[in-house]
C-alpha positions in Angstrom: 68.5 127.5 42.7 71.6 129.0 42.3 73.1 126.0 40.2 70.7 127.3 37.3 71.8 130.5 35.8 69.2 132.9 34.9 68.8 132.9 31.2 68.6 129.3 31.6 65.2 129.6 33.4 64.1 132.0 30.6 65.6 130.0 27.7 64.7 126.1 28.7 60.5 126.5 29.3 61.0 128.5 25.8 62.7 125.8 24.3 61.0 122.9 25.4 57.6 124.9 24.3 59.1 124.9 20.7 60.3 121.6 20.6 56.4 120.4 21.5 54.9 123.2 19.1 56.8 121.7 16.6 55.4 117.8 17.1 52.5 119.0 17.5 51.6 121.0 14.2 54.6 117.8 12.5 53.1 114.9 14.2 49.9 115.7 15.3 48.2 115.0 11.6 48.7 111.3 12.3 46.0 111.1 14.9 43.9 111.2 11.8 45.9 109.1 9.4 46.4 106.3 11.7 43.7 104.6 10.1 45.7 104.6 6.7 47.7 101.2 8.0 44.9 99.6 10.5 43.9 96.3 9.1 40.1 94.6 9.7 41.3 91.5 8.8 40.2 89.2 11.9 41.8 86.3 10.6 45.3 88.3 11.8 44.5 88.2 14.8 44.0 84.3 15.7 45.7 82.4 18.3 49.2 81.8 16.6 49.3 77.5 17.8 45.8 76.9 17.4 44.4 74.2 15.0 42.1 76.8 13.6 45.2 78.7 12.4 47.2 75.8 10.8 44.3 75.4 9.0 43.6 78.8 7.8 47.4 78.5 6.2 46.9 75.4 4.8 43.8 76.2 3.1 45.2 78.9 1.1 47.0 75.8 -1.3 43.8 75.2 -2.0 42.7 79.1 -4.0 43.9 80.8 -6.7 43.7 83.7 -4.3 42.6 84.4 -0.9 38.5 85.6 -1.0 36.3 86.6 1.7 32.8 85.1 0.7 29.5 87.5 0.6 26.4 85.1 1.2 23.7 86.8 -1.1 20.4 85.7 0.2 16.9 86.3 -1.0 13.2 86.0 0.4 10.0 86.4 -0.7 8.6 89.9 -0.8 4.9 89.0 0.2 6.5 86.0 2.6 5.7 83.4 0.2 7.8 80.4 -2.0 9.8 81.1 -4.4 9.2 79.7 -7.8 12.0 78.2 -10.6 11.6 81.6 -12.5 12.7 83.4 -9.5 15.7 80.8 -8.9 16.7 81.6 -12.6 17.0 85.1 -12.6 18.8 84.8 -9.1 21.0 82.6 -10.4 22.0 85.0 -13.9 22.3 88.1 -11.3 24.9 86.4 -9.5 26.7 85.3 -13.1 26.5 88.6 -14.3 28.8 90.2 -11.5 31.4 87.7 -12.8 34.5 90.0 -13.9 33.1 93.1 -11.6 36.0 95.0 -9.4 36.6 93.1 -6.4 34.9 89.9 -7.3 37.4 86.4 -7.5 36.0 83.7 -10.0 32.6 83.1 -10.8 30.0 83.4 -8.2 27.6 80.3 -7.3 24.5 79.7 -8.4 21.5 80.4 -6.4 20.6 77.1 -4.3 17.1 77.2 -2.7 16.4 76.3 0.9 14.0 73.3 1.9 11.4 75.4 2.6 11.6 76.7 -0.5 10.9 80.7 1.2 15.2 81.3 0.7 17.5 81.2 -2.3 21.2 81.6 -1.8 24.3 82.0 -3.3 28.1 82.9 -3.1 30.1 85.4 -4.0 33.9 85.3 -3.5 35.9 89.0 -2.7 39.3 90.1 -2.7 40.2 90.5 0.9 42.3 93.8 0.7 39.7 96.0 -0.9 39.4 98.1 2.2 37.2 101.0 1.9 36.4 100.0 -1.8 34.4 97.0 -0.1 30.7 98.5 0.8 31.2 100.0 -3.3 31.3 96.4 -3.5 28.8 95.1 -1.8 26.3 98.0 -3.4 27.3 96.3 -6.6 26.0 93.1 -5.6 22.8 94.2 -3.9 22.3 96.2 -6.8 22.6 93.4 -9.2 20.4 91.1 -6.4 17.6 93.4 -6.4 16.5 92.6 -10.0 15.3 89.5 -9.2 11.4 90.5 -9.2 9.4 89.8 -6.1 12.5 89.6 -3.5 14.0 91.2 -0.9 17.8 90.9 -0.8 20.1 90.5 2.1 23.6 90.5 2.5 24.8 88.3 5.1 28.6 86.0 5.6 32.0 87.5 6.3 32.1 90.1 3.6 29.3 91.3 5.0 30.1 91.6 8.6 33.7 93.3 7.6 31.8 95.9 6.5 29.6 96.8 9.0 32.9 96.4 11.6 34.3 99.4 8.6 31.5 101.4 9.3 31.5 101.1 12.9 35.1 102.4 13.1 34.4 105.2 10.4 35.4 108.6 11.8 37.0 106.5 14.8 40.6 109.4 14.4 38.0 112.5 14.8 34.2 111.5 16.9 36.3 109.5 20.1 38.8 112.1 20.0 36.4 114.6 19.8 34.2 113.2 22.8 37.0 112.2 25.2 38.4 115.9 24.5 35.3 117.6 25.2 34.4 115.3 28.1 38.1 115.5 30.0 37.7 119.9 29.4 33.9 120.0 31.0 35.3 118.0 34.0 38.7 120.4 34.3 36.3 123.6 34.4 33.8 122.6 36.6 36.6 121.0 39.2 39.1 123.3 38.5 37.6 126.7 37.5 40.2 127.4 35.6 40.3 128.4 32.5 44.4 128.3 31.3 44.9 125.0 32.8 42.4 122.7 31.8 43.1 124.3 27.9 46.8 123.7 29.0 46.4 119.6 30.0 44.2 119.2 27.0 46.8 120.3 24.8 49.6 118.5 26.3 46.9 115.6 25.8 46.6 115.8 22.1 50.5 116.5 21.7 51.3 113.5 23.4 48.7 111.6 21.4 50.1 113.2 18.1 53.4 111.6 18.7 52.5 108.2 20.0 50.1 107.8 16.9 53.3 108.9 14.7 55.6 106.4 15.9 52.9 104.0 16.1 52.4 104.6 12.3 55.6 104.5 11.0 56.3 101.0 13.0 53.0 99.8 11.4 54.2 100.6 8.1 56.9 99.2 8.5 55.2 95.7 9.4 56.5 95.7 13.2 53.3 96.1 15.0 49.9 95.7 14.1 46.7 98.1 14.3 43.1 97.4 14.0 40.3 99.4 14.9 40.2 98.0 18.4 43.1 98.8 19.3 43.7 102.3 17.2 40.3 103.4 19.6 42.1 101.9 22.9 45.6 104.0 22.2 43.8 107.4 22.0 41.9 106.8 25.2 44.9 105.3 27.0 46.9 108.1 26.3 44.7 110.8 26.7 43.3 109.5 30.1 47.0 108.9 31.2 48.2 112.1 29.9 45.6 113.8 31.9 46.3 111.8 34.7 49.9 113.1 34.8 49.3 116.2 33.7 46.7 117.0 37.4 49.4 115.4 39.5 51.7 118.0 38.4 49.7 120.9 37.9 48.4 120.2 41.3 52.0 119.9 43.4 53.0 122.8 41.2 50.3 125.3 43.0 50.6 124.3 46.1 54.7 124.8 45.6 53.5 128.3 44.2 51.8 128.6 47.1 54.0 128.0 49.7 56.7 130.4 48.1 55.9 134.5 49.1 58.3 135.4 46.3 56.6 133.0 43.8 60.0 132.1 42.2 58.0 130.2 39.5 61.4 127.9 38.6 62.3 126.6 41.7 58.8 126.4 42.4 58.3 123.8 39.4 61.7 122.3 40.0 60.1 121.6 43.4 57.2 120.0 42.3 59.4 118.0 40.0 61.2 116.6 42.5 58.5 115.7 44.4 56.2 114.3 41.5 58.8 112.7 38.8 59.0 109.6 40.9 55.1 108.9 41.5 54.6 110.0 37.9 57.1 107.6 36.7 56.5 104.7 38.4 53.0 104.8 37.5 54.0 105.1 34.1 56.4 101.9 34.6 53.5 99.8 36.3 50.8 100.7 33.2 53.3 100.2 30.3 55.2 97.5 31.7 51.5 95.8 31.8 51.1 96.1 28.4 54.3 95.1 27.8 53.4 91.5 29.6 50.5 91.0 26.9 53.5 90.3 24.1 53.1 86.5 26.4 49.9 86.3 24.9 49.3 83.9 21.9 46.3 86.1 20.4 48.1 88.5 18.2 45.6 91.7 18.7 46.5 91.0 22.4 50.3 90.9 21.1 49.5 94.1 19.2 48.0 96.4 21.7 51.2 95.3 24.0 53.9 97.8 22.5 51.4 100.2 21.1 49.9 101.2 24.5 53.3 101.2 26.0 54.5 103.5 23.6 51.1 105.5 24.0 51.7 105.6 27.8 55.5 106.4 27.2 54.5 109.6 25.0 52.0 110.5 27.4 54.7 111.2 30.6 57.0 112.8 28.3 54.2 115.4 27.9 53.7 115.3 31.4 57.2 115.7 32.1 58.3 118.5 29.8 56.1 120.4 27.8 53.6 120.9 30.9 56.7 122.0 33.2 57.7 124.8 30.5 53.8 126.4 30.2 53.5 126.5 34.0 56.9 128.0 34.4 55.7 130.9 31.8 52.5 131.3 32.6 53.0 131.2 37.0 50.2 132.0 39.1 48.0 133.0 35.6 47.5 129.1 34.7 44.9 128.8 37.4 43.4 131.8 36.8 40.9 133.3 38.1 41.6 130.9 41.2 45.3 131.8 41.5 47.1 130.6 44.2 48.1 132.4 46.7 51.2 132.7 49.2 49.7 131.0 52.4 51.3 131.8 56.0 52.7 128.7 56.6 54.5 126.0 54.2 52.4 123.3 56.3 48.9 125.3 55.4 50.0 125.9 51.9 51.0 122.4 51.2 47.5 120.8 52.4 45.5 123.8 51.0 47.3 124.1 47.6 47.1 120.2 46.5 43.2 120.5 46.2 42.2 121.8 43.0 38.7 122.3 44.3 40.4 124.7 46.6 38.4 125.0 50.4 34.8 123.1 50.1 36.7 120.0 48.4 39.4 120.3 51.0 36.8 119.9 53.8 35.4 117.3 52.6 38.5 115.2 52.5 38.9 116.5 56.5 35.9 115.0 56.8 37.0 111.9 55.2 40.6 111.2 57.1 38.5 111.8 60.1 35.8 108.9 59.8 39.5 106.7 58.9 41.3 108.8 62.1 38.2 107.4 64.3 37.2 104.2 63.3 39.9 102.6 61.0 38.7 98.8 61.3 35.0 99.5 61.4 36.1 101.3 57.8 38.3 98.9 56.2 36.0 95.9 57.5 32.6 97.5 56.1 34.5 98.6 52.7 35.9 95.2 52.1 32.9 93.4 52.9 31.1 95.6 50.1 33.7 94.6 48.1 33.7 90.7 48.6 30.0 91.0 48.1 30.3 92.4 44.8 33.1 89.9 43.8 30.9 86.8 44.9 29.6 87.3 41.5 32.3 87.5 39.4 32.2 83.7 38.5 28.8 84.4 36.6 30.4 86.7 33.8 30.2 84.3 30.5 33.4 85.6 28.6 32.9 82.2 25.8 32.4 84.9 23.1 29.7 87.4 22.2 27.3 85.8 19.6 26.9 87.8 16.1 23.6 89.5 16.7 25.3 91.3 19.9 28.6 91.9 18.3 27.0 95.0 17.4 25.6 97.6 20.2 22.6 99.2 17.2 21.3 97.6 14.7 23.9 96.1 11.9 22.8 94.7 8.3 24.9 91.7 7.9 23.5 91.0 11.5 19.8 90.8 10.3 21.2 89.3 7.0 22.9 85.9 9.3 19.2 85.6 11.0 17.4 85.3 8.0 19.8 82.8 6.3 19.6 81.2 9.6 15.8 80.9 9.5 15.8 79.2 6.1 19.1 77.2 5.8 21.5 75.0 8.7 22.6 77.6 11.0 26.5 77.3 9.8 25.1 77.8 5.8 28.4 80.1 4.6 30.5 79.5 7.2 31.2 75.9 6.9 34.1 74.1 9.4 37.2 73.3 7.3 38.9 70.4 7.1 42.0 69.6 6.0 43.2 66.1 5.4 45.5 63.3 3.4 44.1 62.7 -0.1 43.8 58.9 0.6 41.8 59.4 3.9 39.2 61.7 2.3 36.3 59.6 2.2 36.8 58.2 5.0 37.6 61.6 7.0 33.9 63.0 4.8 32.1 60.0 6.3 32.9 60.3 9.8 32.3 63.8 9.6 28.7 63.1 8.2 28.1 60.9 11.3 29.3 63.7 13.5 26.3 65.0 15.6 25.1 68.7 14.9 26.5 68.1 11.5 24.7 68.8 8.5 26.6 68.1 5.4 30.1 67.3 4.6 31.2 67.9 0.9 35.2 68.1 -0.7 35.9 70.9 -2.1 36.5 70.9 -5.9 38.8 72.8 -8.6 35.4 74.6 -9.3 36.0 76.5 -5.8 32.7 75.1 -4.9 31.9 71.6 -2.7 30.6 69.0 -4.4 30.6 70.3 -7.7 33.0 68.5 -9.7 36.5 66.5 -8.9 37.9 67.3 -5.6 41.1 69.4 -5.5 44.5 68.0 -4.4 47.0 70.6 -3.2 50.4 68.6 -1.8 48.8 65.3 -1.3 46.2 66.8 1.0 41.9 67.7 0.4 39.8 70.1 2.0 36.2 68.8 3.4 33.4 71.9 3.7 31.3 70.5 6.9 28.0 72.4 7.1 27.3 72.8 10.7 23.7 72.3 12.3 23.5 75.5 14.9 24.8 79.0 14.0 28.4 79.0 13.4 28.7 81.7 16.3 26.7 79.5 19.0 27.9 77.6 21.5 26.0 74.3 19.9 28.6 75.3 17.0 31.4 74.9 19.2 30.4 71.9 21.2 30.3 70.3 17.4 33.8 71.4 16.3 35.3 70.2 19.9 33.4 66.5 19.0 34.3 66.9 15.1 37.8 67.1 16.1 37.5 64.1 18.2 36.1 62.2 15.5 38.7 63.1 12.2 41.8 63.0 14.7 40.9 59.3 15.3 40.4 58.3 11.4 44.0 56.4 10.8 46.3 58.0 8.5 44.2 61.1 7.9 46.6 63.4 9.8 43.1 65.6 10.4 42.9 69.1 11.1 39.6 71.0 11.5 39.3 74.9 11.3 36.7 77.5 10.1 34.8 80.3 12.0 33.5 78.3 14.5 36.9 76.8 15.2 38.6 80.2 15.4 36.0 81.6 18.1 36.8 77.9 20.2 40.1 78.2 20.1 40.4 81.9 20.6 38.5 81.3 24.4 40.6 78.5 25.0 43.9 80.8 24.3 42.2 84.0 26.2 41.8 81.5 29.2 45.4 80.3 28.9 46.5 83.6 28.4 45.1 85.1 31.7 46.7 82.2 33.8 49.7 83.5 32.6 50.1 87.1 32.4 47.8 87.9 34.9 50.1 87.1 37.4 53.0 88.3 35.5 51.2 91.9 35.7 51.1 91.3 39.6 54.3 91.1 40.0 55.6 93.6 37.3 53.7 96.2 40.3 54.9 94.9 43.4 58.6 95.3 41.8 57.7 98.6 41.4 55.9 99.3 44.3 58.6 98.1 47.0 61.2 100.1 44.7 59.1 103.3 45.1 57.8 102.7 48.5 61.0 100.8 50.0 58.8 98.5 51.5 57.4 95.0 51.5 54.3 94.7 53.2 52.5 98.0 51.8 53.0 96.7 48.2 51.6 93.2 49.0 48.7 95.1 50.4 48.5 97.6 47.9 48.7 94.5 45.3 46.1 92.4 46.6 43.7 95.5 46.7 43.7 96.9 43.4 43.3 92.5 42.5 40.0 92.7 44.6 38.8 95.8 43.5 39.1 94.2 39.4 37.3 90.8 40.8 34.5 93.1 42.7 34.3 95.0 39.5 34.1 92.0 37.5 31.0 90.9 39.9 29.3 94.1 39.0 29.6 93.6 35.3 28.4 90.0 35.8 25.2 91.4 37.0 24.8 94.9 34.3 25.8 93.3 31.0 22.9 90.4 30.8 20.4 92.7 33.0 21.0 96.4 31.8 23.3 95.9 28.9 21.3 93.3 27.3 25.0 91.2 26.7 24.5 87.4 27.1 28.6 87.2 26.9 31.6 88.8 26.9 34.6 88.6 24.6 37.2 86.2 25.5 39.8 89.0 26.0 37.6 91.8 27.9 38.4 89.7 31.4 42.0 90.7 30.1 42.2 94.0 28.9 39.8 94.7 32.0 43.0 93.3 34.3 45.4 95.0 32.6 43.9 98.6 32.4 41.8 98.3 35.5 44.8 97.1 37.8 47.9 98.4 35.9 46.2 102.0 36.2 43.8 101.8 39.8 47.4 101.1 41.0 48.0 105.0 40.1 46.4 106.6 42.2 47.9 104.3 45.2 51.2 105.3 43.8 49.9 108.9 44.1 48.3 108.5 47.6 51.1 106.6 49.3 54.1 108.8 48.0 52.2 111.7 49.4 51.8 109.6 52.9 55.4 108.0 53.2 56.4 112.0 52.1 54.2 113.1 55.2 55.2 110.4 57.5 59.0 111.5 57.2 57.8 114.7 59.2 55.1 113.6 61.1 55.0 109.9 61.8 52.7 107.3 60.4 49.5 108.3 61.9 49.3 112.1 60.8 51.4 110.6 58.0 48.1 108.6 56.7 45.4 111.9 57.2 48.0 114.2 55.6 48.3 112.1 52.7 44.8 111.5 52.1 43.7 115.1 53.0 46.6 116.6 50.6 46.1 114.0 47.9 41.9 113.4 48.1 40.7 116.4 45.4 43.4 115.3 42.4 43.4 112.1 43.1 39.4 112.1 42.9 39.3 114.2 40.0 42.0 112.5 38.0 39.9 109.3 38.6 36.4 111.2 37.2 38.2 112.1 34.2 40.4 108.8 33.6 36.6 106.5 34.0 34.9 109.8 31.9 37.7 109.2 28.8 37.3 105.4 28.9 33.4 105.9 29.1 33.7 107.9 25.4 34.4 104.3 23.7 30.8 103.7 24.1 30.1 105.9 20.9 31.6 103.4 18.9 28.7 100.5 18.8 30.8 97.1 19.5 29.9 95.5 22.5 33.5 94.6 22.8 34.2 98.4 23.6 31.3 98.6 25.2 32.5 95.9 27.7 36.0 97.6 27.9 34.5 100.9 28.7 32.2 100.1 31.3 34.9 97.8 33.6 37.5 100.2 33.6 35.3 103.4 33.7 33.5 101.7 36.6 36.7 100.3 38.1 38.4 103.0 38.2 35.6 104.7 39.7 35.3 102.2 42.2 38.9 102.3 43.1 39.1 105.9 43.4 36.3 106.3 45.6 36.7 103.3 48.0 39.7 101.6 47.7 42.0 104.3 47.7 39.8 106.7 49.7 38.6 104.5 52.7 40.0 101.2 52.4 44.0 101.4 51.7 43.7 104.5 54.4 42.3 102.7 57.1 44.3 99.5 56.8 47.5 101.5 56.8 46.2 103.3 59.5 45.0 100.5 61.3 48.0 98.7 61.5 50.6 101.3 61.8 54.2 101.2 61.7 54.7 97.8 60.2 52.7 98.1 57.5 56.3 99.8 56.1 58.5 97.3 57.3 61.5 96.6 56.7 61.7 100.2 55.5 59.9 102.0 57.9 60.5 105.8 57.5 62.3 107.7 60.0 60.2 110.7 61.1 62.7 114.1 60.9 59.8 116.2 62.5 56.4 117.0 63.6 54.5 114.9 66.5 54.4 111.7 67.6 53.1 109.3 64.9 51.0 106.2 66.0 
């Protein structure tokens, strides 16, 4: 204390206050603007080897411009056929939006299906039009709808881009706004507090304000990439985490506070500093470090959310770390208010009192806890991990092969209803035909094998019209493009099987050099990297922890244990998804990557609050021996921890309001992981195995006890 001269203790909370007031009202504006330089343009974010993506380059010799095709499609009102009047004037709506904003070349004429109940036709858009695009699309339904006795649909890529728009629309202000709202409910009703859950939140949002600045000006600047996936995941990430720091804090703060009769609020917080900056920080390591590892992936949105959740979590303990420190130092025993804290009898008391932030009831019910683990250690850990392999006996059962279009959205989504009813009427893959690309001289011969393909419908070379089959076929650098109309759905699994065999079948046509991509393609190809991509970086992810576990813990055997029960509690909580998403959810399959971002999240941050538990325990053991070590840890430790885990599942939970199952997925794995984690693994399972097998589970570092009595 008397290193730090007084008017430094006045002057550095004051200044470290301003410097955050400052980024906040600067930087916090781009928490709202980060939208500005997200892109949701799918096709950049393909597998970056995969055939699918070759081809997507090579097709663009092939345009005058890159388009994204809208599939107009009409029925008949009273459910009926369609006459040849009906075809005209369908046909003369689509010419007329020839030279209309937006719209590349001249649309296709309206082609009637075999039942003769469906006309359809093509319209080509510019790919950048960004919010301009449903304008668009309202211009070509307008046009549709004068075709007299029709209804008109809007189905095909164009479509679907806008509907994924619209989903993310207000994304910067509704998720903020519910993960805000729900993180403050939980703080008052844990904490009953006012100052301090008001305090956390707006560390929260300062934090966010920064990471979303940087995060913008590297987008910008073309360095990383943002889409509406992963804009979503940085503001619950680093809310969640920021909150998450902010508790741990807060928390070892008061019970410092506590244990002081003069209340010397800066020694008090350099106290809890000390005690907290290594816990904090190596948690921060292990979850941005994670997302670090994903740069190994070959999916570029995995690539992207990499550095722009590391810099997310990076932002996030610098809130933690400074501007949270400087409002407790001003505001003392007022931040928990009307609970303050106050000066207990003895340092011991204070210091398993003061951590709970539900002050006495919580506190007795983690007694009660570290008693059940004092009394019967095995009986817990062997009942606990049963319940855990049972749930993670089901794990192989969760379909991650890709979510099929109708369940891409969670409610109901136009270009959703659009796809079924060109579906019904045309081949399932009508307007989303596989490409492929081959030598000029083996294009016959590459269009007749395809034809012979099974689950193919039609093969046709594409012409300088823009359009298959209608005219010469167009050479660009000695190679031609073949449009294969696919049998099933371009999204279905029957799809799939026909690009794997397709692929077979053109590879093997001599001298064609063959490549076959499309929508069908990309969604293969994009499973086949996701499962290449967990092989790797899963267990890159593992070890990234156990480094920093045995550096924090200056052990080996804890962090192996610690490592391999975070793993089990992501498989159990795998298992439980495998069982909600097709039976409650209503999801027939996951997205490739949700298995991923479910490791990374799940593990990267359940391995928190072990951090948090662990520290406090080797912390304890130092005075008291491993036994009392163990109860004193999870006694001091049990309210934040717990409550740091409600909120952390709580902020995850709020991506549900944005209806993509893919968030959907996200939300429920880690919000029930964590859950899971908090309430089992770290409360009753990791207890009563350390408990259970004493003194080596530190080895070779076992801690030296300094006081207290004998430890088991």
């Amino acid at each position: 204390m008397s290193r730090t001269a007084p008017w430094a203790r006045r002057v550095l909370p004051l200044v470290l206050l301003a410097v955050w007031l400052l980024i906040g009202g600067g930087l916090g504006p781009y928490a709202g603007k980060l939208g500005e330089v997200a892109t949701q343009d799918q096709a950049a974010f393909l597998p970056r080897s995969a055939e699918s993506t070759r081809v997507l380059e090579a097709q663009r010799a092939f345009r005058q411009e890159e388009t994204v095709p809208a599939i107009v499609v009409w029925t008949s009102a009273e459910g009926g056929r369609l006459d040849d009047g009906q075809q005209a004037s369908a046909t003369r709506a689509l010419a007329s939006l020839t030279g209309e904003p937006g719209v590349v070349g001249a649309p296709s004429p309206a082609l009637p299906s075999e039942d003769g109940q469906a006309l359809r036709g093509a319209v080509q858009l510019r790919p950048d039009l960004g919010d301009a695009l449903p304008t668009t699309l309202r211009t070509i339904d307008d046009a549709a709808a004068s075709v007299p006795g029709t209804t008109v649909w809007l189905a095909g890529p164009a479509a679907t881009q806008a509907d994924l728009s619209q989903a993310f629309a207000g994304i910067d202000g509704l998720l903020l706004g519910v993960a805000l709202a729900t993180v403050l409910i939980i703080l008052l009703l844990v904490y009953r507090s006012v100052l301090l859950p008001l305090v956390i939140i707006v560390g929260a949002v300062f934090s966010l304000g920064l990471a979303c600045a940087v995060v913008y000006v590297l987008a910008d600047h073309g360095v990383v990439r943002v889409d509406g996936q992963v804009q979503g995941i940085l503001s619950i990430l680093v809310i969640g985490a920021a909150t998450d720091y902010a508790l741990l804090l807060a928390a070892r703060y008061r019970e410092e506070l506590s244990a002081r009769e003069g209340g010397d609020r800066f020694s008090a917080m350099r106290a809890a500093l000390r005690q907290s900056y290594g816990p904090i920080t190596a948690s921060a390591a292990t979850v941005a470090l994670g997302l670090i590892a994903l740069l190994l992936s070959d999916l570029t949105n995995n690539r992207a959310l990499g550095p722009v959740g590391a810099i997310g979590i990076v932002c996030a303990v610098l809130s933690a770390l400074t501007f949270l420190p400087a409002v407790l130092v001003l505001l003392g025993r007022a931040a928990y208010w009307p609970a303050r804290p106050r000066p207990a009898e003895g340092q011991g008391a204070a210091r398993g009192d003061a951590q709970d932030g539900t002050r006495g009831g919580g506190h007795r019910i983690w007694r009660r806890v570290a008693g059940i683990v004092d009394r019967a250690p095995r009986k817990v850990w062997a009942v606990t991990l049963a319940g855990l392999l049972a749930c993670a006996a089901f794990a192989p059962a969760l379909d991650s092969k890709g979510v099929p279009l109708d369940e891409i959205f969670v409610s109901d989504a136009p270009s959703v209803a659009a796809q079924e009813t060109l579906g019904r009427h045309f081949p399932g893959g009508a307007g989303n035909p596989a490409v492929v690309i081959a030598r000029e001289g083996a294009a016959d011969r590459v269009k007749a094998t395809a034809e012979d393909v099974e689950g193919v419908d039609s093969a046709a070379l594409f012409t300088a019209s823009g359009r298959p089959g209608a005219g010469a076929p167009l050479i660009a650098g000695g190679r031609v493009r073949i449009d294969v109309t696919l049998s099933d759905a371009s999204d279905s699994d029957a799809a799939k099987a026909t690009v794997v065999r397709l692929r077979e079948a053109v590879h093997a046509v001599p001298g064609a050099d063959a490549l076959v991509g499309g929508q069908s393609a990309q969604q293969y190809d994009t499973r086949l990297t996701a499962e290449r991509d967990r092989a790797l970086i899963v267990p890159v992810v593992l070890l990234i922890i156990l480094v920093v576990l045995v550096g924090l813990l200056r052990s080996v055997l804890l962090p192996l244990l610690l490592v391999a029960t975070v793993a089990l509690n992501f498989v159990a909580t795998l298992g439980v998804s495998a069982l909600v998403f097709p039976h409650v959810f209503g999801f027939t399959g996951t997205d490739p990557s949700v298995p991923l971002y479910g490791f990374v999240f799940l593990v990267a941050l359940g391995v928190d609050y072990n951090i948090f538990l662990m520290s406090r325990v080797r912390e304890e053991t130092l005075r008291h021996g491993v036994r009392e070590g163990v109860l004193r840890g999870l006694i001091a430790t049990g309210g934040v921890i717990t409550s740091a885990g409600v909120v952390l599942a709580a902020t995850f939970a709020a991506l549900g309001v944005i209806p993509l199952a893919f968030l959907a997925q996200i939300a429920f794995i880690v919000a029930f992981g964590v859950l899971l984690d908090t309430l089992v693994v770290r409360s009753l399972l990791v207890p009563a195995l350390v408990r259970d097998i004493g003194r080596p589970v530190w080895w070779p570092g076992m801690p030296a006890r300094s006081a207290g009595p004998p430890g088991a």
